[in-house]
Backbone as CSV, one residue per row, in Angstrom:
resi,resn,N_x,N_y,N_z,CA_x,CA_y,CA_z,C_x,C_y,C_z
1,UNK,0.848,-1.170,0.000,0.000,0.000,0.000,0.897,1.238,0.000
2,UNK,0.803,2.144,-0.381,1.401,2.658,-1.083,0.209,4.686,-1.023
3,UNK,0.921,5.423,-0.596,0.690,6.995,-1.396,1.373,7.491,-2.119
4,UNK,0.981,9.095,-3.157,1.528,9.555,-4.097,1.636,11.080,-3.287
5,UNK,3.149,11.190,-3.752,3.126,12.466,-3.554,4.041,13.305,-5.120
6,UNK,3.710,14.911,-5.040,4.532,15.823,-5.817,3.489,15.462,-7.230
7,UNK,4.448,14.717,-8.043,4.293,14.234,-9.630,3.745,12.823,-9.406
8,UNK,3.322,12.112,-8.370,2.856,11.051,-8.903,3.978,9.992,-8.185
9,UNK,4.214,10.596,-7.586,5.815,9.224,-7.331,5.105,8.601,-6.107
10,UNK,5.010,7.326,-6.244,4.730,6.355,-4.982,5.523,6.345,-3.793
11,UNK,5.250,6.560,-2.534,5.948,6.576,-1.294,4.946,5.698,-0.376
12,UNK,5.550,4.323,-0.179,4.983,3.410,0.562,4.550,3.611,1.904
13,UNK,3.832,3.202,2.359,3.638,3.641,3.729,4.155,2.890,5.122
14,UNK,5.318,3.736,5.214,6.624,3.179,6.257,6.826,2.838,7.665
15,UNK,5.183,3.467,8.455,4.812,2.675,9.886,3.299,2.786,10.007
16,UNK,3.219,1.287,9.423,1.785,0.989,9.382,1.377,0.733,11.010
17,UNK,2.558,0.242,11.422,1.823,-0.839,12.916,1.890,0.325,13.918
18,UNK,2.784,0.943,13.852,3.301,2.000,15.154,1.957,3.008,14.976
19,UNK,1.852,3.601,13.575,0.533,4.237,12.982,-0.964,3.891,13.828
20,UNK,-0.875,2.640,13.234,-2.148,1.855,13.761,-2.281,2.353,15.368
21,UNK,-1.498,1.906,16.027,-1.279,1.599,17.144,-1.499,3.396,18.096
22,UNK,-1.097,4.328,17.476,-1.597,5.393,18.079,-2.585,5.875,18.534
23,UNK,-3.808,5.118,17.744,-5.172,5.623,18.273,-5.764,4.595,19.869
24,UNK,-5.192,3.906,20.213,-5.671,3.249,21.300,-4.387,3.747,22.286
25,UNK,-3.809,4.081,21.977,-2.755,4.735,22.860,-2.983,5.994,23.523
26,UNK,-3.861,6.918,22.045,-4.238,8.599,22.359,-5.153,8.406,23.111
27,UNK,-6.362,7.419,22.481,-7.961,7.090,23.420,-7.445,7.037,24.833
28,UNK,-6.831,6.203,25.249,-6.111,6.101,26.629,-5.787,7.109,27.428
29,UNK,-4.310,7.977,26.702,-3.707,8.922,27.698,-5.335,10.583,27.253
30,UNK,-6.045,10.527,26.648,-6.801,11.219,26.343,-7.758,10.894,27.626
31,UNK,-8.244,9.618,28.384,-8.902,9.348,29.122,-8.312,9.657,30.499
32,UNK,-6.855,9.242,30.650,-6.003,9.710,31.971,-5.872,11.592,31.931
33,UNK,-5.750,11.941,30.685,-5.674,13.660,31.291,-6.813,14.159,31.478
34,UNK,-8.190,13.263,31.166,-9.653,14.348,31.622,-9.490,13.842,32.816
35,UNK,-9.074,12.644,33.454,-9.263,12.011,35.120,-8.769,13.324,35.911
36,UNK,-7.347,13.854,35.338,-7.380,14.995,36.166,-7.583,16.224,35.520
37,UNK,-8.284,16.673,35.015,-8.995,17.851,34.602,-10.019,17.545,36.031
38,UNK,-10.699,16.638,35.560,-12.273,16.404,36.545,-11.790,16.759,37.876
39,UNK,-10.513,15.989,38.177,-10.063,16.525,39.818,-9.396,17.745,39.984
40,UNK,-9.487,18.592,38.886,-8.965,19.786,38.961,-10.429,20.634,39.388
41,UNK,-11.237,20.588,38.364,-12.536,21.416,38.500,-13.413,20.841,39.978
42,UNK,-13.542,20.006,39.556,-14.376,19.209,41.027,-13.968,19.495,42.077
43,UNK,-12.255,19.880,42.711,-11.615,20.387,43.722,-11.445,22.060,43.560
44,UNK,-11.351,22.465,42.278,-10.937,23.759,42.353,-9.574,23.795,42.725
45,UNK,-8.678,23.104,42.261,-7.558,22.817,42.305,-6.619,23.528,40.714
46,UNK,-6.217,24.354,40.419,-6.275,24.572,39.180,-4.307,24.818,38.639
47,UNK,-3.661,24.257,39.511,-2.424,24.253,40.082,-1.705,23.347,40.656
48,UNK,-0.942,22.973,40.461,-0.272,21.707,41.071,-0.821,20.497,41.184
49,UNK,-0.266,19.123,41.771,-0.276,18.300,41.846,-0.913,17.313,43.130
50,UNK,-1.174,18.285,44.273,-1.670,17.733,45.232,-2.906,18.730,45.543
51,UNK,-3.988,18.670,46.302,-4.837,19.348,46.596,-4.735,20.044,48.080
52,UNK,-4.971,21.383,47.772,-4.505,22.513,48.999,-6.152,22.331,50.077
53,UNK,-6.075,20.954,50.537,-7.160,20.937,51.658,-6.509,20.894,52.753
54,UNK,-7.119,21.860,53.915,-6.409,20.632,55.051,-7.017,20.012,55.579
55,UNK,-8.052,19.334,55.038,-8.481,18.362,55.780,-7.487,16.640,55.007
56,UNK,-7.216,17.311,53.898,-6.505,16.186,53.151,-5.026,16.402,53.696
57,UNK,-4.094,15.293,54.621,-3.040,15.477,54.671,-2.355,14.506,54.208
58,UNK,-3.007,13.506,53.416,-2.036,12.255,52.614,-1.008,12.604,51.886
59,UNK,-0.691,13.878,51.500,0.230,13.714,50.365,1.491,13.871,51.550
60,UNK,1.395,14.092,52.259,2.422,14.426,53.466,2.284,12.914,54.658
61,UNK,1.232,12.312,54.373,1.601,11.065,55.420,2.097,10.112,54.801
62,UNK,1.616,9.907,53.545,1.607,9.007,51.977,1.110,7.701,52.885
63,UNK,-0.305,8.039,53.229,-1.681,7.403,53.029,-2.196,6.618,52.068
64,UNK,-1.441,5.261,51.720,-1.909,4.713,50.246,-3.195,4.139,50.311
65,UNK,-4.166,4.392,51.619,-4.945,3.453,51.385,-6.439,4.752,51.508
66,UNK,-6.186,5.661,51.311,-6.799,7.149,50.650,-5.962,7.912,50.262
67,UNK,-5.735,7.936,49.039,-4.360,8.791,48.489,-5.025,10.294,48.203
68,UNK,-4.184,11.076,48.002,-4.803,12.203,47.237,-5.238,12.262,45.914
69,UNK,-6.312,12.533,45.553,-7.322,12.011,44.430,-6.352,12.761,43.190
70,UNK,-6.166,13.798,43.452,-5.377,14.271,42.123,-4.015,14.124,41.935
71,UNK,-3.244,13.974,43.317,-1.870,13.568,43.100,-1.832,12.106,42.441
72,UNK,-3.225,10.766,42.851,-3.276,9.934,42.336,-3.382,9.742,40.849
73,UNK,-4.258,10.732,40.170,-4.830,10.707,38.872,-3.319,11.491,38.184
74,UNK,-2.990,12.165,38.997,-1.557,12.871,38.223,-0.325,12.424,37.933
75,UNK,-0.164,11.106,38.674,0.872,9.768,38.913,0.473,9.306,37.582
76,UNK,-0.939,8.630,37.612,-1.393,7.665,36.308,-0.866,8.206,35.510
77,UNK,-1.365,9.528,35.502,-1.191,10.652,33.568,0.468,10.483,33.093
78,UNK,1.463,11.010,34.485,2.619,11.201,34.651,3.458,9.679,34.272
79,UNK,2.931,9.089,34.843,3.766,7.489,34.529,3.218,6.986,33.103
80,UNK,2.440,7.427,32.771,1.803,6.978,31.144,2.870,8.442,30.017
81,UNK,3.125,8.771,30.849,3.572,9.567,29.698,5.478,10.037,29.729
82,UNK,5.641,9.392,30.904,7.422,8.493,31.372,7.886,7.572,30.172
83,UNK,6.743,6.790,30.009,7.640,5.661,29.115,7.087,5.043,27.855
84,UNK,5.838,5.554,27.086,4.754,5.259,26.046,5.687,5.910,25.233
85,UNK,6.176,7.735,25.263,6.581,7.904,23.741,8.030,7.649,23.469
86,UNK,8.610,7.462,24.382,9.999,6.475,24.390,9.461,4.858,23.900
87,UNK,8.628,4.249,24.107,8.492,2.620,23.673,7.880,3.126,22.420
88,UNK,7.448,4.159,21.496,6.971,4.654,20.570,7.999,4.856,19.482
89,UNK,8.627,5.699,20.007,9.861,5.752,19.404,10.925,4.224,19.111
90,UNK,10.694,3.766,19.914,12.048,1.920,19.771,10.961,1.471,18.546
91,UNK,9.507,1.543,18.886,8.857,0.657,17.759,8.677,0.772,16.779
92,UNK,8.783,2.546,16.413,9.148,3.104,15.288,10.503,2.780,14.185
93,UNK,11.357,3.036,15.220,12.847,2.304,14.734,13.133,1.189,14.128
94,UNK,12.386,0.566,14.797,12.512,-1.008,14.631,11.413,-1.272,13.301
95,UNK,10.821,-0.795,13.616,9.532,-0.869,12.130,10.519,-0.272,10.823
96,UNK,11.002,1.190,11.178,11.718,1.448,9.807,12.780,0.328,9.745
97,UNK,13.496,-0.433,10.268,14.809,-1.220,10.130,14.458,-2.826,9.824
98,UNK,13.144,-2.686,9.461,12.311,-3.446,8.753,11.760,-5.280,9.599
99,UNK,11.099,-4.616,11.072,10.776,-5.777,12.367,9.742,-6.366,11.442
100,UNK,9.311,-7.499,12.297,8.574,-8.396,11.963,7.071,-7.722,12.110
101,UNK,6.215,-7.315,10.960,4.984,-6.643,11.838,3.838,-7.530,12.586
102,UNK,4.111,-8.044,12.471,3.159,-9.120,13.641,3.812,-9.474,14.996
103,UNK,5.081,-9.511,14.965,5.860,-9.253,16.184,5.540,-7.573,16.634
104,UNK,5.753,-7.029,16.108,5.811,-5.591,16.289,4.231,-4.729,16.976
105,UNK,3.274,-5.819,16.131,1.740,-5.484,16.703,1.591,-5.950,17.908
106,UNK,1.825,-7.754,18.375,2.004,-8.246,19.452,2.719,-7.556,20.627
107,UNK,3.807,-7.102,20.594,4.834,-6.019,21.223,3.970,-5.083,21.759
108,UNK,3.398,-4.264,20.860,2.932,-3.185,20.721,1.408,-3.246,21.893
109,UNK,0.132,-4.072,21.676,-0.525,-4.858,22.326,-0.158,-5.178,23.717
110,UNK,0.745,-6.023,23.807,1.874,-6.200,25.086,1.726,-4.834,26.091
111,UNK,2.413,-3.930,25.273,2.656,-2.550,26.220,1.162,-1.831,26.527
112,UNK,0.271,-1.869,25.464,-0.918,-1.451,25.912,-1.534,-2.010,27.245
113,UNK,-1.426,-3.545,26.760,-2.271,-4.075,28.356,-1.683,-3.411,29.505
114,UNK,0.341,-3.765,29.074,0.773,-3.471,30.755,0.437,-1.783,31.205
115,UNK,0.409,-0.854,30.077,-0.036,0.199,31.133,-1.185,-0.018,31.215
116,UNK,-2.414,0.332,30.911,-3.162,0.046,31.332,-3.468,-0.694,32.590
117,UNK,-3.013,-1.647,32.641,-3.239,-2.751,34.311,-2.159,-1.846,34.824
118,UNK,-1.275,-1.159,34.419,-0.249,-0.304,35.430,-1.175,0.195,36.287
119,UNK,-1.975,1.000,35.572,-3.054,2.299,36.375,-4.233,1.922,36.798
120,UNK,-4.768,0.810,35.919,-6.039,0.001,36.129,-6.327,-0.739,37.731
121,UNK,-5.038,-1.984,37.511,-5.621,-2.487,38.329,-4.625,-2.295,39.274
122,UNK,-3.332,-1.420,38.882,-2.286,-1.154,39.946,-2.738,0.199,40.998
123,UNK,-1.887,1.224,40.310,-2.382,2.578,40.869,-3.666,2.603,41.620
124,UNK,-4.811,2.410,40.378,-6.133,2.538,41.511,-6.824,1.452,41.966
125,UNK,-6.013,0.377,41.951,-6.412,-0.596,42.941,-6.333,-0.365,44.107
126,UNK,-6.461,-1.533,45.064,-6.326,-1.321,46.347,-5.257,-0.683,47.263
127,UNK,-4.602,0.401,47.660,-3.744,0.685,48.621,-2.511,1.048,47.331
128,UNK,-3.248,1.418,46.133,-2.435,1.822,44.822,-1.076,0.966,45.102
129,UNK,-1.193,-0.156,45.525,-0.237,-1.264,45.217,-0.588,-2.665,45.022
130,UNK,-1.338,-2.845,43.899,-2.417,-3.820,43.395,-1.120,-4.493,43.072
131,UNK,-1.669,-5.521,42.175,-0.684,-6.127,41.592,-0.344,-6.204,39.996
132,UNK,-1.382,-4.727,39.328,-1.598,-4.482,38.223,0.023,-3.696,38.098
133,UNK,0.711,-2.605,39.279,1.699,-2.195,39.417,2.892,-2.447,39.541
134,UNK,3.006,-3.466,39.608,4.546,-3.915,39.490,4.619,-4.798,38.199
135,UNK,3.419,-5.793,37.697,3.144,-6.080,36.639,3.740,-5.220,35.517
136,UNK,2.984,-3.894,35.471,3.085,-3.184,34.569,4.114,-1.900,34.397
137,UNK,4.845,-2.174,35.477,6.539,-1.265,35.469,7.630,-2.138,34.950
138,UNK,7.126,-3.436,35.074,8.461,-4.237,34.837,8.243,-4.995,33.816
139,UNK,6.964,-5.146,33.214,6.751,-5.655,31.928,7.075,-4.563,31.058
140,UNK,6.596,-2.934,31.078,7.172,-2.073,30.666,8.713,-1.589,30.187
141,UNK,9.370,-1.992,31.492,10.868,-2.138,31.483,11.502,-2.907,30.443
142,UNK,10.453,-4.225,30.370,10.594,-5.529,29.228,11.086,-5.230,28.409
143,UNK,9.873,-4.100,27.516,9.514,-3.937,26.798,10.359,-3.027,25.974
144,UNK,10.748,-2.271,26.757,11.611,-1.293,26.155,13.238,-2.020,26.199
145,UNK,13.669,-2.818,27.083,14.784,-3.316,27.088,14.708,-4.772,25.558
146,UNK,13.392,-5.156,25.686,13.228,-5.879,24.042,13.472,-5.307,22.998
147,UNK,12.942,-4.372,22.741,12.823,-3.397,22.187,13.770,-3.274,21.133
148,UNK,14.910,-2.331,22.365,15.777,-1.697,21.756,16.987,-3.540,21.491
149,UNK,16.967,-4.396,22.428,17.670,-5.383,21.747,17.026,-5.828,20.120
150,UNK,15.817,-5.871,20.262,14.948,-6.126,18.744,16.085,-5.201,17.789
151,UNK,15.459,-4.067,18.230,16.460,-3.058,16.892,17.435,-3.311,16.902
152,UNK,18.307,-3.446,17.629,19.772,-3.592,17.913,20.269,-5.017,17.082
153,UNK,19.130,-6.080,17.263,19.585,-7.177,16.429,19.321,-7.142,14.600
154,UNK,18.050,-6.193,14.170,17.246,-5.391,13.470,19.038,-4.967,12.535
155,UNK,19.632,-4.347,13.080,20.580,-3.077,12.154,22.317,-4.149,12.817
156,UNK,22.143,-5.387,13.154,23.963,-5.885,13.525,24.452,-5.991,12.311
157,UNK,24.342,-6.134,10.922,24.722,-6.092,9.815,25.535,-4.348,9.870
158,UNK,25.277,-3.263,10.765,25.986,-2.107,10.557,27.149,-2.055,11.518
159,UNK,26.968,-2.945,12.189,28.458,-3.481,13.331,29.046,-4.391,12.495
160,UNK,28.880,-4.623,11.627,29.290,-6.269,10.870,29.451,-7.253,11.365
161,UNK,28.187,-7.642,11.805,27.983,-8.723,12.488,27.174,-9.471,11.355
């Protein structure tokens, strides 16, 4: 498959999977930044990261088992957006250096679930140390340490290997 650009000249289309793969990624972090919009307006919080109550003193006891609602929702947003356009970028790479795209979708899939259960069933699980959270930091970690070995094995013909 294939577009035209200028005069007509065909320019193939060079990241189908990484492409693909953006819109369930945006739907996502699009869903984690209204979580804290809502705890912005709903608190009147329109500034920072923790909420200026004092009746709320968790962010100062680190209370995991009532956290602060927006420092919580601001973790999710914040840790989704630590390590998605970095694993975006390796899958990109690896797609131009010509990966397997069904490996590359699977991969790709892979990292969706683990954040997701990062924040899902980790973060706002119970005592925001579910077991969706360590799951999904270190499958993450995986992922990106696959990754970049994928590419790395992807381009050893430029080490002359």
């Amino acid at each position: 498959m294939s577009s035209t650009i200028g005069l007509g000249v065909p320019v193939p289309k060079m990241l189908p999977v990484t492409g693909a793969w953006t819109v369930p990624f945006t739907v996502y972090l699009l869903l984690l930044s209204n979580r804290v919009v809502y705890q912005r307006i709903k608190n009147k919080q329109w500034i920072g990261d923790h909420l200026n109550n004092p009746d709320n003193k968790n962010h100062t006891t680190g209370n995991a088992d009532n956290p602060d609602p927006l420092f919580l929702e601001s973790r999710c947003h914040l840790n989704f957006l630590e390590n998605v356009p970095l694993a975006f970028v390796f899958a990109a790479i690896a797609e131009l250096n010509g990966a397997d795209r069904s490996v590359l979708s699977y991969a790709m899939a892979a990292l969706f679930a683990l954040r997701v259960g990062h924040v899902e069933i980790g973060l706002r699980g119970k005592g925001t140390m579910a077991n969706g959270r360590p799951i999904g930091m270190f499958g993450t970690q995986g992922f990106l340490a696959g990754m970049a070995a994928y590419t790395a094995y992807l381009v050893k013909g430029y080490w002359g290997y």
